[in-house]
N, C-alpha and C positions, 0 to 999 in steps of 0.2 A: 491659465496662461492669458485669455482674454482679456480676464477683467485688470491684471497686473498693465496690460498695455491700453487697453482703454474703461478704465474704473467707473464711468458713467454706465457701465452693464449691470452691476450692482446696485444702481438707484432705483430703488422703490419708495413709496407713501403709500400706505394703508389706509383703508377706514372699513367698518364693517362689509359697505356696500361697492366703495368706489376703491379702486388702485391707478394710480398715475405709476409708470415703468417703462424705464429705457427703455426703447425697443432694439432687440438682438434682430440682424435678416430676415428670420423669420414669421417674428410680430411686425418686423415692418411691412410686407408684403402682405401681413394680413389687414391690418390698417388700409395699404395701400388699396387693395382691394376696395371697400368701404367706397373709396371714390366713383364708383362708377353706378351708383346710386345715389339717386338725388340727394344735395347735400343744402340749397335752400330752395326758396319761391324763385323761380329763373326769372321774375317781372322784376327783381333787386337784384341787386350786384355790391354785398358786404365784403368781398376783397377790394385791395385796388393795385392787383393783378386778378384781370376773367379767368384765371386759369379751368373755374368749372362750366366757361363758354364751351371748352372745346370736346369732342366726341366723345360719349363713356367711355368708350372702348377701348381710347388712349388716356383717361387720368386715369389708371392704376401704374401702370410705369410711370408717367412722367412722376407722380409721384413718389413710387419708389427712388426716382433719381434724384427728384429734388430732397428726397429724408441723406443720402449717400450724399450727397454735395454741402451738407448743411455738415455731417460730421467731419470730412474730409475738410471743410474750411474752418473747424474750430480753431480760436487759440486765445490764450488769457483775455486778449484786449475785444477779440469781436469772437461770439459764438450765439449757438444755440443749441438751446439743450428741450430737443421736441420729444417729449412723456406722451406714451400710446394711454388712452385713457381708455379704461375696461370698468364694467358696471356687472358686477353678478359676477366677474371671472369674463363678460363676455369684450371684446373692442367695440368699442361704439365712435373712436374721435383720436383727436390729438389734443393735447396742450404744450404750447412751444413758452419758452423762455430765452428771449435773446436780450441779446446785448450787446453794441456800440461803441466802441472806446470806452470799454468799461474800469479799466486801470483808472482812467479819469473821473470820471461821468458816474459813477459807483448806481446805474441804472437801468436795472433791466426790464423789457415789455413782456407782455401776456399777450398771446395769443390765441384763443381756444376753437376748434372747428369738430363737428363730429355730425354724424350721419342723419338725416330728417327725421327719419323717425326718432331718433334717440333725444331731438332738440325738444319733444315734445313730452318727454317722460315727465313725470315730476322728479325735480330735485331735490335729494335727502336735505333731511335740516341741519345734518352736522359738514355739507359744501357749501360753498360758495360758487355763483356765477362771474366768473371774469369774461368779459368778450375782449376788451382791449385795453390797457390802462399802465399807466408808469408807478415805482412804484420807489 
């Protein structure tokens, strides 16, 4: 019944090592989680919203509201479609894919954020790095 009313619960990408996958409530909250461990060097600021200024203890909910707000405001012409990115079977991040007056515009951004430690792992050879780019 889910997936008939929102089909993006069925989106997965494989690769040996790496799965990007809608997240269901319950991967989101694990994701969301994720936030309240350092996620860069706090002497930068690679958002442009602070949102990891504010106390750990509150990004894991704001989080989870902002993943809730992001599907709740889907629709052809603007969305986002934010993939929990799991390494090993484990969550380590997000990678978001939105879009803009996309009826028009036929382009959507990359967004990628995931947890400190995970920024530091190496990268398999068969991903790629996106931090942010049009495409």
């Amino acid at each position: 019944m889910r997936t008939r009313l929102w089909p993006l619960f069925d989106l997965v990408v494989r690769t040996p090592r790496l799965e990007l996958r809608y997240p269901d409530d319950e991967l989101a909250a694990e994701i969301a989680e994720l936030t309240a461990e350092p996620i860069h060097d706090p002497a930068t600021m690679p958002f442009s919203i602070a949102w990891t200024d504010g106390p750990p203890e509150h990004r894991p909910r704001s989080s989870l509201q902002h993943y809730w707000l992001r599907r709740a405001d889907f629709t052809v012409d603007n969305w986002s479609c934010m993939m929990a990115v799991l390494v090993d079977g484990e969550p380590v991040g997000v990678q978001d894919i939105n879009a803009t007056q996309f009826v028009t515009m036929r382009t959507p951004s990359f967004i990628s954020g995931s947890k400190d430690s995970a920024q530091s792992a190496p990268v398999p050879a068969h991903t790629t790095t996106i931090t942010r780019r049009s495409v």
